[in-house]
C-alpha positions in Angstrom: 179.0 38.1 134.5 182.5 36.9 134.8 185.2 36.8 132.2 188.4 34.5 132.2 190.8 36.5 130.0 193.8 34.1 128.3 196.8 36.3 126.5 195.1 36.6 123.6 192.8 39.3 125.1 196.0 41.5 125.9 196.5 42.9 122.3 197.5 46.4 121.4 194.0 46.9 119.7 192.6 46.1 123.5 195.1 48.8 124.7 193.3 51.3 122.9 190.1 50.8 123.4 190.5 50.7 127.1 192.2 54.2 127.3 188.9 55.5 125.6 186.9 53.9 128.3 185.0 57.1 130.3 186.9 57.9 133.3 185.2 57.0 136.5 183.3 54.4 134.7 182.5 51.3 136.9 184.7 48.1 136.1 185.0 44.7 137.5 188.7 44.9 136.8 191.3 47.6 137.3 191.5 48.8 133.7 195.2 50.7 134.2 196.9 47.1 135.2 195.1 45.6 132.0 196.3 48.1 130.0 200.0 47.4 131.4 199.8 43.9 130.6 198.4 44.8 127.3 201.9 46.7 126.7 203.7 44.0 128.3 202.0 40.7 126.3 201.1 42.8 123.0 199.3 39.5 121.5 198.3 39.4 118.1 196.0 37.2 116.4 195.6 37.7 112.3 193.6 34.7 111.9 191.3 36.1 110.5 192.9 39.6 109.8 190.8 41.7 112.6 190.9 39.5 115.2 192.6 41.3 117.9 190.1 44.5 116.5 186.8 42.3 116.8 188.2 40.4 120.1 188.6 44.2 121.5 185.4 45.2 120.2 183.3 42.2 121.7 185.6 42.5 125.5 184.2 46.7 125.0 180.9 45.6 124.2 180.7 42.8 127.6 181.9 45.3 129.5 179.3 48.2 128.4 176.1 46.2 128.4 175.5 45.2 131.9 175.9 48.9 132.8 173.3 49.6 130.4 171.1 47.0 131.4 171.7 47.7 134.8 173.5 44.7 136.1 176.6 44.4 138.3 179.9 45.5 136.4 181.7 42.5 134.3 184.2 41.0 136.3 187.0 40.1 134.7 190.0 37.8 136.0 193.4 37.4 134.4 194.3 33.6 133.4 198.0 35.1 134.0 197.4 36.0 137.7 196.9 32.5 139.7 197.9 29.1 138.9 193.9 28.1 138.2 194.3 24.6 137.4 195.5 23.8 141.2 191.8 24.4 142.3 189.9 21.4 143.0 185.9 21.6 141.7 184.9 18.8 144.8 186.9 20.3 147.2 184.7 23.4 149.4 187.6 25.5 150.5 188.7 25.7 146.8 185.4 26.7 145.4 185.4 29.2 148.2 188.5 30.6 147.5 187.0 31.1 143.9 184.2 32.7 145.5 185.9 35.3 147.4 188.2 35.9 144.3 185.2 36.6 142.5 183.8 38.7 145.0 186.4 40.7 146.4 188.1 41.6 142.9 189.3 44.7 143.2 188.9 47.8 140.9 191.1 50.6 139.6 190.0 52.4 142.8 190.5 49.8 145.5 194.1 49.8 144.3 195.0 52.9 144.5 193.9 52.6 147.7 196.3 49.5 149.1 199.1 51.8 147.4 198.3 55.1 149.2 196.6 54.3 152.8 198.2 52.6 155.6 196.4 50.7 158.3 196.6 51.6 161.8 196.3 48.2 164.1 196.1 48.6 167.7 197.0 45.1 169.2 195.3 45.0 173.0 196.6 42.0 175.5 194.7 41.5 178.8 196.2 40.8 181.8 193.4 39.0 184.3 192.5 37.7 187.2 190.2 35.8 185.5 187.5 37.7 187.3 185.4 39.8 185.0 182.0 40.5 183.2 180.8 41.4 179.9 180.0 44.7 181.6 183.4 45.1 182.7 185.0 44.0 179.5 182.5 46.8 178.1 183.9 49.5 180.0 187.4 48.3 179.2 186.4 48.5 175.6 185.0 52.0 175.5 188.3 53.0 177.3 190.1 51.7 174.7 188.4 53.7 172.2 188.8 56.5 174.1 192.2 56.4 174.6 192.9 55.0 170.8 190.4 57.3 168.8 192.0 58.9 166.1 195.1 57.2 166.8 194.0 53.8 165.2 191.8 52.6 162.6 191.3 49.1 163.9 191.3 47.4 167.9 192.2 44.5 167.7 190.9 42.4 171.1 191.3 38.7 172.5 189.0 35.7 171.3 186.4 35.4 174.2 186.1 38.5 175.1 182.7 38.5 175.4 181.1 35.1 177.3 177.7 33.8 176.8 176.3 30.6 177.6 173.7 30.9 175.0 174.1 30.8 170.8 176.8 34.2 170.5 174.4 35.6 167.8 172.4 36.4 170.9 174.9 38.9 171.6 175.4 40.5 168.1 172.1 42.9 168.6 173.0 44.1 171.7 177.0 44.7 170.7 175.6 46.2 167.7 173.7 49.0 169.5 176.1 49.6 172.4 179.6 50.2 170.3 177.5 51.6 167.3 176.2 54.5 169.5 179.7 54.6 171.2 181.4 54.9 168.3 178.8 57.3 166.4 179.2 59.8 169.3 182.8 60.2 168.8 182.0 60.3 165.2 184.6 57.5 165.1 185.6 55.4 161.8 187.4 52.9 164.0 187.0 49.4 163.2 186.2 46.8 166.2 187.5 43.7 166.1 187.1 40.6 169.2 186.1 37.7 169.9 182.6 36.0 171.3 182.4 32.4 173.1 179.1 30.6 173.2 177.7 27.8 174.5 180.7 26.9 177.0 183.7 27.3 174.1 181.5 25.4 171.2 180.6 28.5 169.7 184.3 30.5 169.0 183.3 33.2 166.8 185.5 37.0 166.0 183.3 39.5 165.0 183.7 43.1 163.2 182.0 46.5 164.3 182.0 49.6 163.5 179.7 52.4 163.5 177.0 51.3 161.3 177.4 48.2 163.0 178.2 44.3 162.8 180.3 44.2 159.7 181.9 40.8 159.9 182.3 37.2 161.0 183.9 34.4 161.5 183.6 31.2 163.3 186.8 28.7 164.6 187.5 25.8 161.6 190.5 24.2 163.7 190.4 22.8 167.0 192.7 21.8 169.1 193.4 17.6 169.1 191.9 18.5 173.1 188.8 20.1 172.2 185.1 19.9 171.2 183.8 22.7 169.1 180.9 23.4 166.4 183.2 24.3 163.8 182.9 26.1 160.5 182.9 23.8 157.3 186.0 25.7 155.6 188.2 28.3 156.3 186.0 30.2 154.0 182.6 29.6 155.2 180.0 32.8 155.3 178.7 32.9 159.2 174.8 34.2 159.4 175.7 35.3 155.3 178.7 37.4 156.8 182.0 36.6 155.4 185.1 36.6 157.9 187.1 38.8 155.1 186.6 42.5 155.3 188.1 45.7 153.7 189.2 48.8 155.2 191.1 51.4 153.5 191.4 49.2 150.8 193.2 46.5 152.4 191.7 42.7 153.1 192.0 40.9 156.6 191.2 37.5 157.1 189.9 36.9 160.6 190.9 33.8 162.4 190.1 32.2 165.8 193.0 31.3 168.3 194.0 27.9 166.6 193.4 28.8 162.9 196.2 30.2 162.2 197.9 26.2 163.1 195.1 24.9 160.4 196.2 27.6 157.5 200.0 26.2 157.6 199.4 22.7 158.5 196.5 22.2 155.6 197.9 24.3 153.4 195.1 26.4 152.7 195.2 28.8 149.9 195.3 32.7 150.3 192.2 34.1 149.2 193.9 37.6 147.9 193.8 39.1 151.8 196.9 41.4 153.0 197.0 40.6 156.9 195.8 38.0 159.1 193.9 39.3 162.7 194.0 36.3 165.0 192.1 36.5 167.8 194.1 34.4 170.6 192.2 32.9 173.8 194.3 32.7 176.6 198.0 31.8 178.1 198.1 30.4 182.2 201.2 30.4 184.4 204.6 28.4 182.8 204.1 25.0 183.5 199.9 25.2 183.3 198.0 23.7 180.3 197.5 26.5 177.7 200.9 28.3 178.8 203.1 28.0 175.5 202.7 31.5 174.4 206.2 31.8 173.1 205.2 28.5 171.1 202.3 29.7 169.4 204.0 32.8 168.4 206.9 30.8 166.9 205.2 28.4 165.1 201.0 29.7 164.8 201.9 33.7 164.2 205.3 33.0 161.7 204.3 29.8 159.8 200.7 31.5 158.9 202.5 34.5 157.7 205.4 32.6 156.0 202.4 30.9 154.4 200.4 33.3 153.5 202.9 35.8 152.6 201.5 38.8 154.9 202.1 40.5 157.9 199.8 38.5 160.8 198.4 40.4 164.2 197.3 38.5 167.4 196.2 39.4 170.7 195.7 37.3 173.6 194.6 37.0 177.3 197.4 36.4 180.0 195.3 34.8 182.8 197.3 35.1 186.4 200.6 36.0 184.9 202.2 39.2 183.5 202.1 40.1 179.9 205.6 39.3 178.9 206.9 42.2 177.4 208.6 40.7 174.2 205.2 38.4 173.4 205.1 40.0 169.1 201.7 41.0 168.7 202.3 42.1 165.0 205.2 39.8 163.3 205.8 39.2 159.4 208.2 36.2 158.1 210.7 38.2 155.7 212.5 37.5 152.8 215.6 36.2 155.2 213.4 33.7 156.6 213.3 35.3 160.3 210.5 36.1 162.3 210.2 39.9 162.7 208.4 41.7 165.0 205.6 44.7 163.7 205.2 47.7 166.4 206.3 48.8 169.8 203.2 51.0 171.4 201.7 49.3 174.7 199.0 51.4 176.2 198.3 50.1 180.1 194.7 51.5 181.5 
């Protein structure tokens, strides 16, 4: 059950009955902020004379039931907290964007999370010869986690790091086993985030691991004006029924694919409530080649997502028959003085 609360919910008689709620009980809403914004609106209604008392009294009882009939907690979203009527019924990326709201609201709990714990992001450029193997690119990986273990809570890889001329879900069973085990050995929480080509660059997909496995994906919405792919319908679109939004440590990260981060600015696409954007970048060629403006897609892909969006945004990329340049931002957030500025300074070279 969901429940749109207008001001007229946010009375002191609400106020009261919330800080009798049971502690630890499970809400669809953080009860502390609806307390504060009980204190802060302090409605009242005395039309009839109890109505904030029996309004309070109905919200307690909608809360209460589905735990005792052993449904899903209410969920309950503020009218106050996003400009609802901007949302467009026919339009899929909106009622979407719903969806994940929906979905993902967070609890008393998952906020005290994104207040306490940080995120560790380990950004990982390749430097190639162009000559590799998914076996390779597995060994690389597990050196990686090796080297990064404890010291980082998420990789963060290249789109295409794994190639298949087949469907890339072919993939996903065998990825699933190899870094599961890998990471269960260590007894590793790391997260694993790259990217998966298929069907010669018509399937673009990123992809989530961790130990208990595939936890995530997301498939490429927008192309390039040069390229044919078999895109996703919406920026929002479940892949397989796997959502390319995830949660660790209480914090949400959109997952986008090389060009995406172009389609979030340029189609002014909504933030669905994540803090960070991973983009998984494909490759940069000599200066002068086709696909060699990586100064250009950090300036105007990395910043304008993030000045959009409003969070911090983290790429990585392969640097096909060139050196990584060593002031490519892998981590950049668009600040309050409207400059680009650059998150992080570890490289690690195996």
């Amino acid at each position: 059950m969901v429940e749109l609360d207008e001001s007229q919910h946010f009375s002191e008689a609400r106020k009261i009955s919330l800080t009798h709620y049971p502690k630890g009980l499970k809400t669809g809403f953080n009860v502390n902020k609806w307390i504060e914004q009980c204190e802060k609106i302090m409605s009242k209604d005395n039309n009839p004379h109890d109505r904030d008392e029996q309004r309070a009294w109905y919200d307690t009882l909608r809360d209460f039931l589905p735990l005792i009939k052993g449904l899903q907690p209410t969920v309950r979203i503020s009218l106050l907290d996003y400009t609802w009527c901007e949302l467009d019924p026919n339009k899929e990326e909106d009622v979407e964007l719903f969806k994940s709201l929906v979905l993902n609201i967070d609890t008393e709990k998952k906020e005290n999370n994104k207040s306490s714990e940080k995120v560790r992001i380990a950004t990982a450029c390749l430097q190639s010869d162009g000559h590799y193997t998914n076996e390779s690119r597995t060994r690389l990986l597990f050196e990686l986690i090796d080297k990064l273990d404890q010291k980082a809570d998420l990789i963060l890889l290249p789109a295409g790091f794994y190639q298949t001329s087949n469907d890339p879900k072919t993939l996903y069973a065998r990825l699933n086993k190899v870094i599961g085990q890998y990471l269960e050995k260590l007894n590793s929480n790391m997260a694993i985030c790259l990217g998966i080509d298929g069907r010669c660059g018509l399937d673009q997909m990123a992809v989530l691991f961790t130990r208990n496995g595939l936890q995530a994906i997301g498939r490429k919405f927008y192309p390039t004006d040069f390229e044919e792919i078999d895109g996703a319908d919406s920026y929002l679109s479940l892949e397989d029924s796997y959502s390319r939004v995830f949660e660790l440590k209480g914090k949400k990260f959109y997952m986008a694919v090389c060009y995406d981060v172009f389609g979030i600015k340029k189609e002014r696409l909504k933030n669905p409530g994540i803090d960070a954007i991973l983009d998984l970048v494909h490759q940069f060629h000599p200066i002068g080649e086709d696909n060699s403006g990586d100064v250009l897609f950090a300036k105007h892909g990395f910043a304008g997502a993030s000045k959009h969006w409003g969070c911090p945004i983290f790429g990585a990329a392969v640097f096909f028959n060139r050196e990584i340049p060593k002031n490519w931002p892998t981590g950049v957030i668009w600040d309050c003085n409207k400059k680009i500025r650059e998150i992080g300074d570890t490289q690690i070279i195996l």
